[in-house]
N, C-alpha and C positions, 0 to 999 in steps of 0.2 A: 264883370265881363267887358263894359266898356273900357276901363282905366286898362284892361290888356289890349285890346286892340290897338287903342291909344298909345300904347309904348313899345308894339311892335312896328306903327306907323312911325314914329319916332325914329324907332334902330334904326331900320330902312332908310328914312329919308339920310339920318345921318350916314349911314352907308355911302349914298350917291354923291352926296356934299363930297364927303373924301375922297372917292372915288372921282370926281372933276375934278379936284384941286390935284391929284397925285398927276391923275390924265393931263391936263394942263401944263405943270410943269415939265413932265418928260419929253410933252410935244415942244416945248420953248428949248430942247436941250440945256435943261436942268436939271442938277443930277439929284434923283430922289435921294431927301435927308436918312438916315437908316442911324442910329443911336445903338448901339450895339454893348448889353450888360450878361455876365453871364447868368444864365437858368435852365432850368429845366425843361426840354418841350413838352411834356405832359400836360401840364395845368394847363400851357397855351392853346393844346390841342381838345381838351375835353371843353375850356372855353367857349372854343369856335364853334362847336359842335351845340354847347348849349345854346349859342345867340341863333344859333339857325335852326333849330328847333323853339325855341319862342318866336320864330319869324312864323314856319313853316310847323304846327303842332302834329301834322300828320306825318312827318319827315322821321326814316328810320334811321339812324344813324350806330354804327358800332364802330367805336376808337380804339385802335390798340397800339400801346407803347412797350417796342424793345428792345434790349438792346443798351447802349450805352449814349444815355438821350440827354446829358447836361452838355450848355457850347452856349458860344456868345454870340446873339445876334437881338436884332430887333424885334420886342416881343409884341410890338403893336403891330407893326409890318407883315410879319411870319401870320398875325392871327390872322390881318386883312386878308393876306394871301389865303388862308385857309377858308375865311369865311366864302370869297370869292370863288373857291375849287366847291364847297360843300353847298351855295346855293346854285351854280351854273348845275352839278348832279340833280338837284330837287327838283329844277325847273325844268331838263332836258331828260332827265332818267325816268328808269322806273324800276321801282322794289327796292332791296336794302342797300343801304351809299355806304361804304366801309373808307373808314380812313387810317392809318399805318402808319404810325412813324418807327422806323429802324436806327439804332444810332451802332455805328461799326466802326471802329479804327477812327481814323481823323473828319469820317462823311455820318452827315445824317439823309436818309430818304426819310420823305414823305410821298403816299403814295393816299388818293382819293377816288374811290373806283366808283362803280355804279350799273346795274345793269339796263337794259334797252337798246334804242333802235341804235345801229352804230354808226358812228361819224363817216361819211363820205371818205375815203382817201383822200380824193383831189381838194379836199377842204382843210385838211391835216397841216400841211406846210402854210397856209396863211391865220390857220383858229386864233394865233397868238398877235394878230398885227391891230392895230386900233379898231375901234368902231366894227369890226367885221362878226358875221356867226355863222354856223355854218349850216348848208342848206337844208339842214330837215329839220319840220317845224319844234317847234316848242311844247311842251307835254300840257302846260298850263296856259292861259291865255288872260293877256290883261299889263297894267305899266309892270309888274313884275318881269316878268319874261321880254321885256325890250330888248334889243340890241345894245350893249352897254360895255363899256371900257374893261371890267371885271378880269377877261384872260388878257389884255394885255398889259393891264395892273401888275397882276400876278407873274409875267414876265419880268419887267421890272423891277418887282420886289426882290425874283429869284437871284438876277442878276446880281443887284447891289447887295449882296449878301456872299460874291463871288461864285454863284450856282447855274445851275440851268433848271428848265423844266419841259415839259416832251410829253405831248398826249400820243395816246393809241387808242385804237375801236376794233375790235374785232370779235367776233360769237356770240353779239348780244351782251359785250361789258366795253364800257368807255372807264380808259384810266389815264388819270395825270398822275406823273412822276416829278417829284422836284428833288434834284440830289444841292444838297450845301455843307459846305464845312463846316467843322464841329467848331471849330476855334480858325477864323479866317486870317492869313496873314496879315494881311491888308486891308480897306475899304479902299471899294471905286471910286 
């Protein structure tokens, strides 16, 4: 029991490590590295889903992949970004955090939902800027649940990957959309 704790502290802390250094650089206007091979989103998404559930044991999580889910991007990136959408749900949500990925023509979605209290409007246009959160508290309490770089990581990710991403709250479900192409023509 303890060597689990012990390796969930771990994940975490390395979580945050990277989490500074990405934060860091993007604040210095440098442009996040992105290494781009082709794969499969699946494996990257039930991945993510497993590291946050060893974070988080009580965390419900259901992945579904469909669609047309092979494309070349960053498989370390894409998973940060995920890890980052699938714990901001854990720690603000409540009940089951469903995550999607769709792959269609030349776009893939990834979609992270979650049910609970809904995001302010007037918080919606800034969720994704540094450092910020938005004004309704935290479900859980403690260094987990800080105020942390995490969405606008996950901006950055989206971006260098040629995407976007775009939250909504509304009837008791917060959801992040991230649309990226399957095969990008370029890097940023």
């Amino acid at each position: 029991m303890s060597v689990a704790i012990a390796q969930r502290g771990a994940v975490r802390m390395k979580r945050m490590i990277d989490d500074l250094l990405v934060f860091t650089r993007t604040r210095l206007d440098d442009a996040l590295p992105v290494d781009f091979t082709s794969r499969g989103i699946g494996r990257i998404c039930n991945d993510a889903a497993d590291e946050v559930r060893a974070s988080y044991p009580d965390a419900r999580i259901d992945v579904r992949v469909t669609g047309e889910t092979a494309g070349k991007w960053d498989r370390a990136r894409i998973g940060q970004l995920l890890i980052n959408l699938l714990v901001n749900a854990v720690q603000h949500g409540a009940g089951n955090i469903s995550m999607d990925a769709l792959g269609h023509g030349g776009q893939l979605t990834l979609v992270v939902s979650n049910e609970g209290n809904p995001i302010p409007a007037a918080d919606l246009p800034t969720l994704f800027d540094p450092l910020t959160r938005a004004s309704r508290p935290p479900r859980q309490i403690g260094p987990s649940s800080s105020m942390g770089p995490g969405l606008y990581i996950s901006r950055c990710i989206a971006h260098a990957h040629n995407g976007t991403i775009q939250a909504g709250s509304k009837d008791g479900r917060t959801t992040f959309t991230v649309q990226i192409p399957r095969f990008p023509s370029h890097v940023l």
